[in-house]
C-alpha positions in Angstrom: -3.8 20.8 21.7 -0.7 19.9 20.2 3.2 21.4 20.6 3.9 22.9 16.8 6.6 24.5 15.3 4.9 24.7 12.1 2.8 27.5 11.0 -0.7 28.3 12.4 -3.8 27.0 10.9 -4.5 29.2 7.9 -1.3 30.2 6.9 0.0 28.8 3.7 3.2 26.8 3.2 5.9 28.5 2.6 9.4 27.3 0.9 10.8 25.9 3.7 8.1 23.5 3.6 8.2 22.8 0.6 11.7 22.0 0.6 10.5 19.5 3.7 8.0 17.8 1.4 10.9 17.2 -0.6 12.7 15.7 2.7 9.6 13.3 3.2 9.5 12.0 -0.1 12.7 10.0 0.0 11.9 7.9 3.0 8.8 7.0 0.6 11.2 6.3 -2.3 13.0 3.9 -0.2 10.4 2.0 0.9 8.9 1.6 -2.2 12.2 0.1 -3.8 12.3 -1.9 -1.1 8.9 -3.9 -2.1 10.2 -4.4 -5.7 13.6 -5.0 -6.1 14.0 -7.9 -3.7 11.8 -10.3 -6.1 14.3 -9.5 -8.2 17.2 -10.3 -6.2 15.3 -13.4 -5.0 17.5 -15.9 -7.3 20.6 -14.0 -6.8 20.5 -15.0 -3.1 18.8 -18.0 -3.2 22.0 -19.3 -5.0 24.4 -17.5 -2.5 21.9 -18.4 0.3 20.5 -21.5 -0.6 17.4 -20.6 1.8 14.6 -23.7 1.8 11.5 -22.7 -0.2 10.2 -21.3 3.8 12.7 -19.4 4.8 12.6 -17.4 1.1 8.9 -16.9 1.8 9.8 -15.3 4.9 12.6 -13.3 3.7 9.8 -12.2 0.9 7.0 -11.1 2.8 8.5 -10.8 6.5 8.8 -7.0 5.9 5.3 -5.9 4.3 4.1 -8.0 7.2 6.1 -6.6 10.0 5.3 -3.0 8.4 1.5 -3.3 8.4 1.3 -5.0 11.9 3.4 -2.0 13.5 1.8 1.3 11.5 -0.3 1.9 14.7 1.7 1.1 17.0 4.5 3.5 15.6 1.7 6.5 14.9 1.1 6.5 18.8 4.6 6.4 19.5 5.1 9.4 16.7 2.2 11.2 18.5 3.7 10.9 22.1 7.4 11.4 21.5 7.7 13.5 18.3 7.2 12.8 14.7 10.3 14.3 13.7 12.1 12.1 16.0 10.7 9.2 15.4 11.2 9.7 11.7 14.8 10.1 12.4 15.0 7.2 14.7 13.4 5.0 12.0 15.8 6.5 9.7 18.8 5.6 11.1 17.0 1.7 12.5 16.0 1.5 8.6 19.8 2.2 6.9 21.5 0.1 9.8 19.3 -3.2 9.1 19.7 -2.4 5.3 23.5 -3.0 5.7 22.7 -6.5 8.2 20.6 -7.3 5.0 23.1 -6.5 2.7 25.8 -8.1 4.2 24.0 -11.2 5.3 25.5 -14.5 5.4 22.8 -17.1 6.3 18.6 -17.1 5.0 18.2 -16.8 9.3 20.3 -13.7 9.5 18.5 -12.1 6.2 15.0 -12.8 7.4 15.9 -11.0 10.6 17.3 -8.4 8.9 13.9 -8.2 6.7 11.9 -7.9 10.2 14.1 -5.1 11.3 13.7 -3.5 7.6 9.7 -3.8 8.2 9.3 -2.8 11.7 11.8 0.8 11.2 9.4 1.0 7.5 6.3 1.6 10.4 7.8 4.4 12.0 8.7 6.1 8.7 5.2 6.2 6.6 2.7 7.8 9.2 5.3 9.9 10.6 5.7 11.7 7.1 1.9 12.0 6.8 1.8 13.3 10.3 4.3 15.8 9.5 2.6 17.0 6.7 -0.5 17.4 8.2 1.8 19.6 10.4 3.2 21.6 7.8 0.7 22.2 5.4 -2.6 23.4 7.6 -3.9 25.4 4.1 -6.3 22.5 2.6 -5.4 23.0 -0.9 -1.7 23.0 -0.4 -1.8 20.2 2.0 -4.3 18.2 -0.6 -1.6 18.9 -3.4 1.2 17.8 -0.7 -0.3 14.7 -0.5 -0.8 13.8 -4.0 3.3 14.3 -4.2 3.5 12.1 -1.1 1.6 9.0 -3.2 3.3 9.7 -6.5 6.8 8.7 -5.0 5.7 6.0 -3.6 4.1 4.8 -7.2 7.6 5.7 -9.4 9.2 4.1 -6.6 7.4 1.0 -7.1 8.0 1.4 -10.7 11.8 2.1 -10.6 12.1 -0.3 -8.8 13.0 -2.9 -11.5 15.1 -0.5 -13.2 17.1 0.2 -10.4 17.6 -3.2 -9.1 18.1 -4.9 -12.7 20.9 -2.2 -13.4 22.8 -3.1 -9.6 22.4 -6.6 -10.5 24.1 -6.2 -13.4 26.8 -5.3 -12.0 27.2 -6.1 -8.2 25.9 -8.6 -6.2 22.6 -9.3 -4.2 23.3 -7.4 -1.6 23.7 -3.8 -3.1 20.0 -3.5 -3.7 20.0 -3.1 -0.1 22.8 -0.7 0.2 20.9 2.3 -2.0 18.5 2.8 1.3 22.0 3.8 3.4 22.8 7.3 1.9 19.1 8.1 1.3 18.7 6.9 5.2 21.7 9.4 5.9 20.7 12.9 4.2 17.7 12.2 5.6 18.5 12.3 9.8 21.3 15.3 8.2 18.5 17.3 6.8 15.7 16.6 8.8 16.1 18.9 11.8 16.6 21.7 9.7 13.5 21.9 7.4 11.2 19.7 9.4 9.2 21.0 12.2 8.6 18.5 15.9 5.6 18.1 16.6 3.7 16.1 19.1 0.6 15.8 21.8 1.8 16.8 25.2 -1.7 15.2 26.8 -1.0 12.0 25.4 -0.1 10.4 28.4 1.7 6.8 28.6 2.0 4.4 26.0 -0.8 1.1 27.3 1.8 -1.6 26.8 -1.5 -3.9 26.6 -3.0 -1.9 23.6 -0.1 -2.4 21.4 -0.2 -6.3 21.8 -3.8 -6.6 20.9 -2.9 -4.2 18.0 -0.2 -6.5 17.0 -2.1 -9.7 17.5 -5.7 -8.0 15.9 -3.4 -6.8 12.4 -1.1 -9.2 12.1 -3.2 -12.5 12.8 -5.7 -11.1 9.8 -3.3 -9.7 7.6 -1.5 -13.6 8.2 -4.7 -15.1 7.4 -5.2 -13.3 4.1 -2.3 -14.0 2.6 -2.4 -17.4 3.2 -5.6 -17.7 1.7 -4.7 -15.4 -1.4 -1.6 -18.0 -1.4 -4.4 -20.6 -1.6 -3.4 -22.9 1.1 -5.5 -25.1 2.2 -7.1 -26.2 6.3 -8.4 -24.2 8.6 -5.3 -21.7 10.1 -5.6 -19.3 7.8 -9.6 -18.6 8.6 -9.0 -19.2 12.2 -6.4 -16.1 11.9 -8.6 -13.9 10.9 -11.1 -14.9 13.1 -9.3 -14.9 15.8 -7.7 -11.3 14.6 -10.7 -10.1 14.4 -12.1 -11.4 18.0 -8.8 -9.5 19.1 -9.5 -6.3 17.4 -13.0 -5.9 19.5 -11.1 -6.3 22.9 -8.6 -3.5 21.7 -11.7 -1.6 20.6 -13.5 -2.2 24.5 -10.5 -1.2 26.4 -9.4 1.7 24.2 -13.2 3.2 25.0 -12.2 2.4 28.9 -8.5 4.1 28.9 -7.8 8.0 29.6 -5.1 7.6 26.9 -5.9 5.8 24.5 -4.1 4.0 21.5 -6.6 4.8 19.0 -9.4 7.9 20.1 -12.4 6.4 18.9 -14.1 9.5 18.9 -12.3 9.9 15.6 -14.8 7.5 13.9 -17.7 9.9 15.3 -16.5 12.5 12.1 -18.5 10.9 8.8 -15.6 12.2 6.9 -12.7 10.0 8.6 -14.8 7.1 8.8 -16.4 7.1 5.5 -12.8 7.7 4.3 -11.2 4.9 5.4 -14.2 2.4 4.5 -13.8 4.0 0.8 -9.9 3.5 1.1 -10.1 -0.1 2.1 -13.0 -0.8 -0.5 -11.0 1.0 -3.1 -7.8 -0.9 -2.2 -9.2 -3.9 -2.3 -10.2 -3.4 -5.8 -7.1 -2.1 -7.5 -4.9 -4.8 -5.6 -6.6 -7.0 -8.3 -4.5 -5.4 -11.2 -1.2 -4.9 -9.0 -2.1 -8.7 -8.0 -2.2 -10.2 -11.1 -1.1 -7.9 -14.1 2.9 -9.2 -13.5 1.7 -12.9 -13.4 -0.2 -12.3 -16.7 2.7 -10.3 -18.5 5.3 -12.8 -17.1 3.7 -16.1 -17.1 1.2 -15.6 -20.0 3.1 -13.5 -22.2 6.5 -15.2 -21.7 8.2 -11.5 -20.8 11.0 -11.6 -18.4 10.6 -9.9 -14.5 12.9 -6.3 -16.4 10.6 -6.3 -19.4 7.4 -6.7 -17.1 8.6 -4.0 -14.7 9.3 -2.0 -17.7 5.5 -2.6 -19.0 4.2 -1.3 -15.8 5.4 1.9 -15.9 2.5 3.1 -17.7 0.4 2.2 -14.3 2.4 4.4 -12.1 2.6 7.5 -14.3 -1.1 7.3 -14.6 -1.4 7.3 -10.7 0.9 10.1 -11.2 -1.2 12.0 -13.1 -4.5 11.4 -11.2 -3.0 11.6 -7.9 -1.7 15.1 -9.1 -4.9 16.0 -10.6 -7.7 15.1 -8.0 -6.6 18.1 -5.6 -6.9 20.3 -7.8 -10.3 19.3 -9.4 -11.4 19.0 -5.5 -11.0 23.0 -5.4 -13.5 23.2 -7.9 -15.8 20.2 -7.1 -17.2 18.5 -4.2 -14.7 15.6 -3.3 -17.4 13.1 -3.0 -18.3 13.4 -6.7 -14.6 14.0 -7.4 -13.7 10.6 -6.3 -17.3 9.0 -7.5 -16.3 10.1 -10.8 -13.0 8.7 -10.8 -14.6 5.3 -9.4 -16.9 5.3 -13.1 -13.6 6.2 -14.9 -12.4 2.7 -13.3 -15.6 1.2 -13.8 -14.7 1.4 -17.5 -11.0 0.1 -17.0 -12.0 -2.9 -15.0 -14.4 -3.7 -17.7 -11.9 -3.7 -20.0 -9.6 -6.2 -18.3 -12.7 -8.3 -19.1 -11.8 -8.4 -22.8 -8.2 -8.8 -22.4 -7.6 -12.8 -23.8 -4.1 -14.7 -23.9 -3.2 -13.7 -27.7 -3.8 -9.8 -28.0 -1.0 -9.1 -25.8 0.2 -5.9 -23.4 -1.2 -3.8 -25.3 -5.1 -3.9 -24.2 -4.1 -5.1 -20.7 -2.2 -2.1 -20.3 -4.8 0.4 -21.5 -7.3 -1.3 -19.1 -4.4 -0.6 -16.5 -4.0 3.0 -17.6 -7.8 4.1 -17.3 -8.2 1.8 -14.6 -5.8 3.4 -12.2 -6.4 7.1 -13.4 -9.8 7.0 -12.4 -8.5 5.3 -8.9 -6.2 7.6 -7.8 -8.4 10.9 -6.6 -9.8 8.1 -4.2 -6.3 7.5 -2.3 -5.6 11.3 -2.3 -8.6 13.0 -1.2 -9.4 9.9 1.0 -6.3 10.3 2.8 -6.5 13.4 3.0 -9.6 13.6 4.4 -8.5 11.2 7.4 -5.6 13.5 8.1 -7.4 16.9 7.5 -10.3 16.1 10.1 -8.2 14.7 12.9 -7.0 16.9 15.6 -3.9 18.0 15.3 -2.5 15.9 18.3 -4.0 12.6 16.9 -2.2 13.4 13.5 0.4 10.5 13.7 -2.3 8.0 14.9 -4.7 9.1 12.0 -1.9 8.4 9.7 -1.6 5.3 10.5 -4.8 4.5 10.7 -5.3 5.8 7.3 -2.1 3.2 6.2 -3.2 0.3 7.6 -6.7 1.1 6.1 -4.3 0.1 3.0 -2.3 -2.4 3.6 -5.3 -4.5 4.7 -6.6 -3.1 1.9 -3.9 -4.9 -0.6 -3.9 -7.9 1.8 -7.8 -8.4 1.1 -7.8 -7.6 -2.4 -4.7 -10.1 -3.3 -7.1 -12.5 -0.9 -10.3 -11.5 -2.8 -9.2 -11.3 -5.9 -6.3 -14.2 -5.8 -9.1 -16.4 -4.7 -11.6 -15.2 -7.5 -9.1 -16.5 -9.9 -7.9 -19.4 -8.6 -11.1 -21.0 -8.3 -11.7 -19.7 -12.0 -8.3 -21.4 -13.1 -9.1 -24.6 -10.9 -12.6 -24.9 -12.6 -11.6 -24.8 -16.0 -8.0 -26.7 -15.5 -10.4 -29.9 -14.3 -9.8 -32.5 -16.8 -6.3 -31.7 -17.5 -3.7 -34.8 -16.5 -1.2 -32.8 -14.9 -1.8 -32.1 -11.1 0.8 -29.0 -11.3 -0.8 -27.7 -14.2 -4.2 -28.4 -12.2 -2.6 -26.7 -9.4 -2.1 -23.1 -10.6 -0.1 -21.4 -13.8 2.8 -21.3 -12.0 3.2 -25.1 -11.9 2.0 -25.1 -15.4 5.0 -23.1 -16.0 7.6 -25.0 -13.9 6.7 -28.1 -15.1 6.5 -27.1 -19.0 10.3 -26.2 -18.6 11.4 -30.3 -18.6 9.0 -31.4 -20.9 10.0 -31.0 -24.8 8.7 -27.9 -27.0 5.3 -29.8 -28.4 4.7 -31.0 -24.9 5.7 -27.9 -23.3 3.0 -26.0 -25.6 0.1 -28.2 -25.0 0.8 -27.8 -21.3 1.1 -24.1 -21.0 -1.7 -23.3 -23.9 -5.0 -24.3 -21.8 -3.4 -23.0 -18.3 -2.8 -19.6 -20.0 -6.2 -19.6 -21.0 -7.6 -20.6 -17.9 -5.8 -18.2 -15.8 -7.2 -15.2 -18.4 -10.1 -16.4 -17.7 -9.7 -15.4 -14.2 -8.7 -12.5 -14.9 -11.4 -11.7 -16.7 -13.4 -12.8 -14.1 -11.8 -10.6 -11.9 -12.6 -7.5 -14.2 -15.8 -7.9 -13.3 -15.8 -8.1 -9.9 -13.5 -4.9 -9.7 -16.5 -3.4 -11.8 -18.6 -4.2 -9.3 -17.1 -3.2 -6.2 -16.3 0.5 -7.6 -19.6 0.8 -8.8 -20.3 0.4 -4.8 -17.4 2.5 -4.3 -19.2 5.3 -6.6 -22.6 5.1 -4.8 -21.0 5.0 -1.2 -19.0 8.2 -1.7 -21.7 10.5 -3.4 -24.1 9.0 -0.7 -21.5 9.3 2.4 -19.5 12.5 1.8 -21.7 14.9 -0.7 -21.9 17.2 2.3 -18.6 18.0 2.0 -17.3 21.6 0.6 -14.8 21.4 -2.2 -11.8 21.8 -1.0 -10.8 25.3 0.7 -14.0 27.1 -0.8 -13.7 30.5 0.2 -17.7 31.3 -0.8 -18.7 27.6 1.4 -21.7 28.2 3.2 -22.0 28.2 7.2 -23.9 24.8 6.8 -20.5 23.7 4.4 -18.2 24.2 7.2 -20.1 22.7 9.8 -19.9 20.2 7.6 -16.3 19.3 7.5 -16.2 19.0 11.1 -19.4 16.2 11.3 
């Protein structure tokens, strides 16, 4: 059992906790600027910098990689020494390397400043889940909790632009860095106050030899898949993923050996926190085909600047708003399987769409697609997340949490891989005969190489790769079609057993149920 200061199972939230959730959403906010406004920043530094095309690569992606690697890791560590603590630690970790980032005078001193950004990120995302789980033991509050928890992240990403475009404006690279210290610091003020500790007393030591086949196992795939969604070529990139994967079974074999695990595998017995998961990734996987390549399209097809582009993808996050804030409460009435199976057809629709989208009609269609695409999405991350966290033990909350975000993040890793390479090969099929190697290459060196070539020139250049690459979009339309329509089918076949959410009139067979 665990230590709680929260309230008992059954009791609802009160204000207090509410006033937490409110706590736990800007640690969420931060992180989520964090993945946006650097692209932004990107040739504000580079000209300060004057990092080689690696070391900006690194100072890019260093963070989102160091974050997914250690989300299991840190949701152990949450579990065995406090989630409030560790939330606080990462806190004040996360605002210290935001000023070494802000302040940095070399590409070497940034990049490791990016590391120590991704690495405190870990601690901070599965310990807020974790604590909610804590807080928020009625199902429907704790459903509606979460959806809150997912919309910040989703404006954050949105604002993120905004934010960093108006700093730009008027101070220098580093500021964009600089907005995580004060948030960092009301944070570790506040915390201990409104946010209950909570841990597993039983969990016994941490096995220093678990958390480096976890590192090795997530970070060698995660590696692998970006560098094929990158679309380099040879054989490191596969053998990374094998080889993560070859990893991940000897992590699997000795946490069924140890007294303490890492990761209780016993969790995966429950068809609820399995099946969630697999839906999470497949669902994931799919959507990271619009987040993937809707900027490229809006930027490199339409000609719109990274501001205006940020500012046409605000549409996106207030849907996931809206149907992150509306599947817990359709949940109460209906089962969640058909909930989130019905959301998956809503998508079905939107991905379909994007197959109509062509190089002329503009945002307007693209965005619509978007819209109903990513609507119909969201019940999926809600109720799938909360799902994970709802049937874990109490004690395993921080580990499920984390479990539940790296579900995630290899979800976006293999999407971006998926559907990166579904396009490419589309833009590479139908860019053939064209004389240009960069323009044979991919849109982007289309586009850089259009820019010294005069305005007829330019035009012929850039008109057939535009195409092309719509193509591949379209292409990937379909493919997202077809992987929710599996999404659909796997839900109403995996978790129709499932109560809606807090039925008070479930059966006796209903709440056996949420417990298989």
């Amino acid at each position: 059992m665990s230590t709680n200061e929260a309230a008992q199972p059954g009791l609802r939230a009160g204000p207090r906790e509410w006033l937490g959730l409110a706590v736990l959403t800007l640690p969420l906010l931060v992180l989520a600027l964090d993945v946006s406004v650097l692209f932004l920043a990107a040739p504000h530094l580079g000209t300060d910098l004057r990092p080689t095309s690696t070391e900006l690569l690194w100072i890019l992606d260093v963070y989102g990689f160091l974050i997914a690697g250690f989300l299991v890791t840190m949701g152990t560590v949450g579990d065995r020494i406090g989630r409030r603590k560790l939330l606080v630690i990462g806190a004040i970790a996360f605002a210290l390397a935001s000023a070494l980032a802000a302040y940095s005078t070399s590409p070497v001193m940034l990049i490791i400043a990016r590391a120590a950004l991704g690495v405190a990120g870990a601690t901070l995302m599965p310990s807020t889940l974790a604590l909610i789980s804590t807080m928020f033991q009625d199902p429907r509050q704790r459903g509606f909790a979460i959806g809150i928890w997912m919309t910040t992240f989703s404006a954050g990403i949105s604002i993120g632009p905004i934010v960093g475009g108006a700093l730009l404006e008027s101070f220098w690279w580093g500021s964009v860095f600089l907005i995580a210290v004060p948030v960092m610091a009301l944070l570790v003020i506040v915390a201990p106050m409104l946010l209950p500790e909570s841990r597993d007393p039983d969990a016994g030591k941490l096995d220093l030899l678990s958390v480096l086949l976890s590192l090795v196992t997530i970070l060698s795939i995660i590696y692998g898949l970006k560098e094929i969604a990158a679309g380099h070529s040879g054989w490191l990139p596969y053998a990374a993923v094998v080889i993560g994967a070859v990893v991940g079974v000897a992590f699997t074999r000795r946490q069924m050996r140890l007294a303490n695990p890492m990761i209780d595998l016993r969790l995966f017995k429950t068809r609820a926190f399995s099946a969630a998961l697999a839906l999470l990734l497949l669902g994931i996987t799919a959507i990271n085909g619009v987040n993937f390549l809707f900027p490229q399209f809006l930027q490199s097809v339409l000609g719109l600047s990274p501001m205006t582009a940020g500012l046409w993808m605000i549409p996106l996050a207030l849907a996931a708003v809206v149907g992150s804030l509306t599947a817990p409460l359709l949940a109460r009435r209906i089962r969640p399987a058909f909930v989130i199976a019905g959301g998956a057809v809503i998508s079905v629709v939107g991905f379909l769409l994007i197959t109509q989208v062509d190089a002329v009609s503009g945002a307007g269609l693209l965005m619509v697609a978007g819209v109903v695409t990513i609507t119909g999405l969201s019940p999926m991350g809600v109720l799938t997340t909360d799902m994970v966290i709802g049937t874990a033990p109490a004690e395993k909350a921080g580990a499920a949490a984390a479990l539940s975000e790296t579900s995630g993040e290899l979800g976006v890793g293999l999407g971006v891989a998926v559907m990166g390479t579904v396009a490419t090969a589309i833009y590479r099929a139908e860019m053939t005969e064209h004389p240009t190697q960069a323009a044979r290459e991919g849109l982007n060196g289309a586009v850089a190489a259009a820019k010294d070539l005069p305005l007829d020139q330019a035009t012929a250049l850039l008109e057939p790769a535009r195409e092309a690459f719509t193509t591949g979009l379209n292409v990937v339309g379909l493919v997202g079609a077809m992987l929710l329509v599996a999404l659909a089918v796997l839900s109403a076949s995996l978790l129709r057993h499932l109560p809606p959410v807090g039925a008070e009139n479930g059966t006796a067979e209903d709440s056996q149920a949420m417990i298989r």
